[in-house]
C-alpha positions in Angstrom: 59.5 -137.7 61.9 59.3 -134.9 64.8 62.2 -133.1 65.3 63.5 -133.3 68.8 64.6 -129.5 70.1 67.6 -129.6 72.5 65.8 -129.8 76.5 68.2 -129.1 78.8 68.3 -125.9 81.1 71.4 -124.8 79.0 70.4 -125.7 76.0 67.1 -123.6 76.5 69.7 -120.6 76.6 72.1 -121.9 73.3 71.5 -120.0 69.9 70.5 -123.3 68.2 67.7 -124.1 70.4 66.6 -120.0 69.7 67.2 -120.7 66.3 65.4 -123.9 66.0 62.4 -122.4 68.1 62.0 -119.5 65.5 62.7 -120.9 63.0 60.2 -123.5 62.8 57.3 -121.4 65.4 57.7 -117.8 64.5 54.9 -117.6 62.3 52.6 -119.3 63.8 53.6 -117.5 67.0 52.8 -114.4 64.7 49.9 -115.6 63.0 48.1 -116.5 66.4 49.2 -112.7 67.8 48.0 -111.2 64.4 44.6 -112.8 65.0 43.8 -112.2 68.3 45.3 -108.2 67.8 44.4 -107.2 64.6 47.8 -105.2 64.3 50.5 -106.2 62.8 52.9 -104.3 64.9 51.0 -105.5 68.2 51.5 -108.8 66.2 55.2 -108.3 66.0 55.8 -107.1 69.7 54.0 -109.9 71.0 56.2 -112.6 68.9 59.4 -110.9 70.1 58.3 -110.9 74.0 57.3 -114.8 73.5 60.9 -115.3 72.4 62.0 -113.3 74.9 60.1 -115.5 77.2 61.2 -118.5 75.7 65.1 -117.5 76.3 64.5 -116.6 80.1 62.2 -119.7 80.5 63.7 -123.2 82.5 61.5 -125.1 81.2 61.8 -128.5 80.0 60.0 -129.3 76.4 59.7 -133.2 75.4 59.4 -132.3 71.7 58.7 -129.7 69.2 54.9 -130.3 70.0 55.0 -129.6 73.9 57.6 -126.6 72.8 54.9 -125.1 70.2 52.3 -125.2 72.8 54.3 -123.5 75.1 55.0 -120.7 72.7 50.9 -120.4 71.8 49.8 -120.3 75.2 52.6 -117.5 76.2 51.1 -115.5 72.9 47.6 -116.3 73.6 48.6 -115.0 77.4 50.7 -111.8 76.1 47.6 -110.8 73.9 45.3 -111.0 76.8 47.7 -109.0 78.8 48.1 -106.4 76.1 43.8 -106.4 75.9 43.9 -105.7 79.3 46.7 -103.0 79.3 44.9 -101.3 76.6 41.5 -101.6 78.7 42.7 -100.3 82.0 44.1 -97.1 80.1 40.6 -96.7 78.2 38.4 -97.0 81.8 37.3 -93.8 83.6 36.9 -93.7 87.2 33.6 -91.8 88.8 36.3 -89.0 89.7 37.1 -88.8 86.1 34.0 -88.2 84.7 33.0 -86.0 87.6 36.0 -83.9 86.3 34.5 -83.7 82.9 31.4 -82.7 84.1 32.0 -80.0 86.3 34.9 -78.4 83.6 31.4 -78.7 80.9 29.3 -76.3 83.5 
């Protein structure tokens, strides 16, 4: 039988709907952010933000399903967000490499 987390807006904020939600969804919350990373401590920043999510969030889950799909896409969307920190930091503008080029003559 499913287990039925707590819905309402003020139970999304109560430690035993937090509890519950790690409890049963932390490692696959990890597992999923360990997979798409490659780094375990990537891994483990992404699970706390998901929680951290998950606490702020008003949303309204009909059962432990609908609340473990919520917590994989916010992972799968924090991993593409951290893909795309870590690309924007690795890009070089044209000014950039012009730089290079004229300190190498």
């Amino acid at each position: 039988m499913k287990q039925k987390p707590p819905h309402t807006v003020e139970a999304l904020q109560s430690e035993a709907f937090m509890e519950h939600a790690i409890e049963h969804h932390r490692g696959a919350v990890l597992r999923l952010a360990l997979a798409r990373t490659h780094s375990a401590t990537d891994a483990q920043d992404i699970a706390q933000d998901v929680f951290i999510k998950l606490l702020r969030s008003a949303t309204r889950f009909h059962d432990d399903d609908h609340l473990r799909a919520w917590l994989l896409r916010a992972t799968h969307d924090s991993c593409i967000d951290l893909h795309r920190q870590a690309w924007r930091r690795r890009v070089e503008t044209h000014e950039d490499m012009a730089a290079v080029a004229d300190r190498e003559t």
